[in-house]
C-alpha positions in Angstrom: 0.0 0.0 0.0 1.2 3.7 -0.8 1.9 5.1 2.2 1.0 8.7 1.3 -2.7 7.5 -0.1 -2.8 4.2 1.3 -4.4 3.6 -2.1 -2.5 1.6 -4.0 0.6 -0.6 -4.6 3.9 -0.5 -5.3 5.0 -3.8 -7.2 6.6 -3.4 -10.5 7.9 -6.5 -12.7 11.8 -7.2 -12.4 13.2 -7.0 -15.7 15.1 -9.9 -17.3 17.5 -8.0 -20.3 21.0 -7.3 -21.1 21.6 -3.4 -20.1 22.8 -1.7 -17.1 20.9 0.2 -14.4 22.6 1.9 -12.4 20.9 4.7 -9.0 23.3 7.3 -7.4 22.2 7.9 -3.9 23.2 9.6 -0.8 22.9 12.6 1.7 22.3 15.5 -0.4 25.7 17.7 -1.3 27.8 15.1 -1.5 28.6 14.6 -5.3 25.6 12.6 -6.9 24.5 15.1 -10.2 28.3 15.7 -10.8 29.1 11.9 -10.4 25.9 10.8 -12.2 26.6 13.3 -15.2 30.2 12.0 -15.4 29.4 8.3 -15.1 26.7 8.8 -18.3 28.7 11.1 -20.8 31.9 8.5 -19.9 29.8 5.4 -20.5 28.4 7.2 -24.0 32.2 8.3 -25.2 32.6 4.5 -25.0 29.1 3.4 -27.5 27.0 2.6 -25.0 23.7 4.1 -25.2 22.9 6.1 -22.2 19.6 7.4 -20.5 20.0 9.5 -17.9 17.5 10.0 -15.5 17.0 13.2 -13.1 14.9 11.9 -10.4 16.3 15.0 -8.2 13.3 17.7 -7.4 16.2 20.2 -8.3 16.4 19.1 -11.4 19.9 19.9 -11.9 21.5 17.2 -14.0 20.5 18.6 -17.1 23.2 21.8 -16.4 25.2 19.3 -14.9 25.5 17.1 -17.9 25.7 20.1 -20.2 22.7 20.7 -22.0 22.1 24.3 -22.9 19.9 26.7 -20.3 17.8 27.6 -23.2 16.9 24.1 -24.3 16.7 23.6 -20.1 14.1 26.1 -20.1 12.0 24.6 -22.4 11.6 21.1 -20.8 8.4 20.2 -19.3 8.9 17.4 -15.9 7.2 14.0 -16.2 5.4 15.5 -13.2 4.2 18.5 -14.8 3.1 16.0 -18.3 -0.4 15.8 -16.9 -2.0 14.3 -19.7 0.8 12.1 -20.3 0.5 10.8 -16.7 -2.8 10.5 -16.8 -3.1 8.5 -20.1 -0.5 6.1 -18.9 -1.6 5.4 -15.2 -5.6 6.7 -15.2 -5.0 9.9 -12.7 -3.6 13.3 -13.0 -1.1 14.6 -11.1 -2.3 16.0 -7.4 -5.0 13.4 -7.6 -3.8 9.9 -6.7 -5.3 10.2 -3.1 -8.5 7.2 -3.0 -7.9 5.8 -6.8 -6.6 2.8 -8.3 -3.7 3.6 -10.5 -2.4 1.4 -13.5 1.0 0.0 -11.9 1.9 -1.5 -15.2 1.4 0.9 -17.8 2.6 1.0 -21.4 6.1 3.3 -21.1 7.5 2.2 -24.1 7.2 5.7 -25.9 8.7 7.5 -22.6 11.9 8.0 -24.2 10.8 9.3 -27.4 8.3 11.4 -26.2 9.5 13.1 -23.2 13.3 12.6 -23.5 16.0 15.4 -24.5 19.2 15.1 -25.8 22.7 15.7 -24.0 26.0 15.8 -24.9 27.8 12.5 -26.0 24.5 11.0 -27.0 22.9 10.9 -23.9 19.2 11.2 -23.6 18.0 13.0 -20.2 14.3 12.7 -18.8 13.4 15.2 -15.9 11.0 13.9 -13.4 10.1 16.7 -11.8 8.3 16.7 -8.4 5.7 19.7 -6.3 6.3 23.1 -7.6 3.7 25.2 -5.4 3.1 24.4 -1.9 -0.4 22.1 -1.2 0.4 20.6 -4.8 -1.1 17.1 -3.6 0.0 13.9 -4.1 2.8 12.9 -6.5 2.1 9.0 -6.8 0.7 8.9 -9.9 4.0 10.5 -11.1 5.9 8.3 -9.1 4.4 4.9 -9.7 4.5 6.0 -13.5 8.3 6.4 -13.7 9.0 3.1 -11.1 6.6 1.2 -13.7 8.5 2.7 -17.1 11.8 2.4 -15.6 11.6 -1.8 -14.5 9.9 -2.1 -17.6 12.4 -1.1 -19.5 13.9 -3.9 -21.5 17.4 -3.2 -22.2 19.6 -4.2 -24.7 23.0 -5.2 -24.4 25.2 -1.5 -24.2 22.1 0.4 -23.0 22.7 1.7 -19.7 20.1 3.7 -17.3 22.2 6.1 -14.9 19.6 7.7 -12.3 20.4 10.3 -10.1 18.4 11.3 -6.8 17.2 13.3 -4.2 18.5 13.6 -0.7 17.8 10.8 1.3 15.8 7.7 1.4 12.4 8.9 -0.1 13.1 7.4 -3.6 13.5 4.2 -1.6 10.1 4.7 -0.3 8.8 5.0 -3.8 10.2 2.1 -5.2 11.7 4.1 -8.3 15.0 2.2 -7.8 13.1 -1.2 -7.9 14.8 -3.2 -10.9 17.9 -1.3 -11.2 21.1 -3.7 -10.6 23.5 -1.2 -9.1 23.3 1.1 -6.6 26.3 3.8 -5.9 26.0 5.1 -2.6 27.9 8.3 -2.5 29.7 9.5 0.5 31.7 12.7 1.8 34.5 11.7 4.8 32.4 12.9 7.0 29.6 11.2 9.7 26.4 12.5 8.6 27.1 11.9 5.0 28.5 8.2 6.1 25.3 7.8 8.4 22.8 9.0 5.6 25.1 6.7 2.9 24.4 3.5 5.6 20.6 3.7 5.8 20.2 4.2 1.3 22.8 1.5 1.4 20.0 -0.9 3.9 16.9 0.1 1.7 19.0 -0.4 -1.8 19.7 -4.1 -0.3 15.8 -4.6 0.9 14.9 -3.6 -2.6 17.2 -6.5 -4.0 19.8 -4.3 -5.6 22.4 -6.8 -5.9 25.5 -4.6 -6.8 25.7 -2.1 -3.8 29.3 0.1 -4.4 30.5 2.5 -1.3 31.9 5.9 -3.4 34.3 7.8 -1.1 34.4 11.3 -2.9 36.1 14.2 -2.2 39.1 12.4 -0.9 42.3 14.2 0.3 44.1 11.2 0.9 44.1 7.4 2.1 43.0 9.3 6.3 39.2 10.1 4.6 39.1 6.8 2.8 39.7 5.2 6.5 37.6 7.8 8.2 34.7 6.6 6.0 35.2 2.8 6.8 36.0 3.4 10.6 32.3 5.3 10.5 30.7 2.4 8.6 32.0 0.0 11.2 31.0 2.2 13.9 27.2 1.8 12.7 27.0 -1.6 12.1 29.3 -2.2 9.1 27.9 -3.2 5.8 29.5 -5.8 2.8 29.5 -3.2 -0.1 30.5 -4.3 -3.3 33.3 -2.2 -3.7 34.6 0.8 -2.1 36.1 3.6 -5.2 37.6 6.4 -3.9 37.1 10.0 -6.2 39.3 12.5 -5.1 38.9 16.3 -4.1 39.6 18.1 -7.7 39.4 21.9 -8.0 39.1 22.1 -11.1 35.1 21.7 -10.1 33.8 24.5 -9.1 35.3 26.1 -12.1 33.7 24.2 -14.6 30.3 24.6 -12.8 27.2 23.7 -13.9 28.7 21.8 -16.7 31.0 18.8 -16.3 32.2 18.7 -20.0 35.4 21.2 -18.5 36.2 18.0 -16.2 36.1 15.3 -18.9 39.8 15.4 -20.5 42.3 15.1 -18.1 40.7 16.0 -15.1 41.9 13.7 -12.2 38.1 13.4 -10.9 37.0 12.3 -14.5 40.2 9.7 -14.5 38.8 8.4 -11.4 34.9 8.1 -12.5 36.7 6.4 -15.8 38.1 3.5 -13.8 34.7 2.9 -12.1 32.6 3.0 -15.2 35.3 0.6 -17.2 35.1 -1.6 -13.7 30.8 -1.3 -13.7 30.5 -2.7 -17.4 32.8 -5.1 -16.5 30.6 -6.0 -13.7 27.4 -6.0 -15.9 29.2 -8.7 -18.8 29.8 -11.3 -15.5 26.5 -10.6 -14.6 25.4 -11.7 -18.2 27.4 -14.6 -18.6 26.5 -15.7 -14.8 22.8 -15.1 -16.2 23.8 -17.4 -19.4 24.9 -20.2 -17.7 22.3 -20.4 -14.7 19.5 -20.6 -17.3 21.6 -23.2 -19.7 21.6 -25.2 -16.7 18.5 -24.7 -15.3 
């Protein structure tokens, strides 16, 4: 049951394909738009086919990623596309309070219809979220991008990168049901560690099976052991893998845009290593795939 209407569910279908999906989480400030935007136009300089989502209310990937202000100004959020939503799940935005919503709808046109493009090839949708206060409910919205994102059927070099909100709420919609990876992005500091911990719990409960620990804004091998030492402190957790992005200045001067960072930068070397390592993770996850259902 939603637990904002109390209305509905929250079951979407786990996809069985050959792409990637990968959700950036974590305490908000810590990195995810400018690690999310980095990861997607790396992974497209390579040929993979990228769709970038900006799940974020902020909406700030698109600057992040590079796309032009003017083109920025013009796009209209999923949750603004009120007879889009409303076709696809049977309520408008503001209204999913005491209905039944379609948890399975059609999404196969999401891309071409409400997708722009980005540098590299990259496609970016903008989800959107309340833009006056008293705006009502946002399930309809959210249940419609859960449902078009596990529904998704991916082909082999497709990848979905995702990026999010501060904190767990994302979680508590399901929208990162189905997606394979989770990259929980952390600062070497406790509250970031602490809020990094819990998305890491949830991304497990939702059976992501890939869960990576990203230190960022590293000065050194002392942060990377700060982080851990904090992880152990509040329970300890078996990540995947722990990568380790360090503090660059070069940032803030290339701000909003990333495409400054993308030759040569030492933060873009580092996100270059962990998108080679990721697809490398996705082929083993294939060919474990292949073989369990040859045998089966």
């Amino acid at each position: 049951m939603c637990g904002t209407c109390g209305a509905h569910g929250s079951e979407a279908g786990t996809p069985t394909d050959d792409g990637t999906r990968i959700v950036v989480v974590g305490k908000g400030g810590v990195g995810k738009s400018t690690l999310t935007a980095l990861l997607a136009r790396t992974m497209a300089r390579t040929g993979a086919r990228v769709l970038a989502i900006d799940a974020d209310e902020q909406r700030n990937l698109g600057a992040t990623l590079g796309v032009g202000l003017s083109m920025l100004s013009g796009v209209v959020p999923l949750a603004s596309q009120a007879d889009y939503i409303e076709e696809k799940t049977g309520a408008r935005p503001g209204e999913g309070a005491g209905g039944m919503l379609r948890l399975n709808p059609d999404t196969s046109d999401l891309v071409s219809r409400l997708s722009i493009p980005a540098p590299d090839g990259v496609r970016l949708v903008v989800m959107g979220g309340v833009q006056r206060a008293g705006g009502g409910c946002l399930c309809p919205e959210h249940a419609l991008l859960a449902a078009s994102i596990s529904g998704m059927c991916l082909r082999r070099g497709e990848v979905v990168v995702m990026d999010t909100h501060a904190g767990v709420e994302h979680f508590g919609r399901a929208l990162a049901r189905g997606f394979d990876t989770a990259l929980v992005v952390v600062e070497p500091t406790f509250n970031a560690t602490q809020v990094g911990m819990e998305t890491a719990r949830l991304a497990y409960e939702l059976g992501i099976g890939d869960i990576h620990l990203v230190v960022n804004r590293s000065r050194g091998p002392d942060d990377v052991e700060r982080v851990l030492e904090i992880v152990d402190r509040l329970g300890g957790f078996d990540f995947s893998c722990t990568w380790v992005l360090p503090f660059d200045e070069s940032v803030p001067a290339t701000e909003p845009s990333i495409g400054g960072l993308l030759d040569g930068s030492p933060l873009a070397d580092a996100v270059g290593d962990l998108s080679r390592q990721l697809a490398a993770l996705a082929a083993l996850r294939r060919h474990q795939a292949n073989t369990l259902a040859v045998t089966a």
